[in-house]
C-alpha positions in Angstrom: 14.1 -76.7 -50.1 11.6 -74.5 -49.4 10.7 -71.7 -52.5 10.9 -68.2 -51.4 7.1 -67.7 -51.6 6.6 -70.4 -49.2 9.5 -68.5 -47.0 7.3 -66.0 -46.7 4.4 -66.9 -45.7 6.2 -69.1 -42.8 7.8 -65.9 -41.4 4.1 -64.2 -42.0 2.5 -67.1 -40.2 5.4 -66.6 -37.3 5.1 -63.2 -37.0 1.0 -62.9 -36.4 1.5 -65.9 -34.2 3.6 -64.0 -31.7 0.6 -61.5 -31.5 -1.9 -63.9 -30.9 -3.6 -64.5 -27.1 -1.1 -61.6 -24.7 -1.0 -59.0 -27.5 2.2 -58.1 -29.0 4.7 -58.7 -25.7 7.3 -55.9 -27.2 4.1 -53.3 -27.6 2.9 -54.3 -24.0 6.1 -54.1 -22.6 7.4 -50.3 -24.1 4.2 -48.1 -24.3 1.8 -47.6 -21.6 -1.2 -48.7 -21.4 -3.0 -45.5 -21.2 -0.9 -43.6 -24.0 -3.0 -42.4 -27.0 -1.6 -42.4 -30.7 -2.0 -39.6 -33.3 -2.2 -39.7 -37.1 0.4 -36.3 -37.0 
């Protein structure tokens, strides 16, 4: 069984995989591409 340290870094290692090559799908797919953020 896996320890809850190594838990982590599996679901770490997931989650910046999903990122990688298209960009982040949910990101791409909600926000246009031309909208501008703000540190408000």
């Amino acid at each position: 069984m896996k320890s809850r340290d190594e838990l982590i870094d599996d679901l770490l290692t997931l989650a910046f995989a999903e990122d990688v090559g298209d960009g982040d799908h949910t990101t791409l797919s909600t926000i246009p591409a031309d909208e501008m953020g703000n540190n408000a």
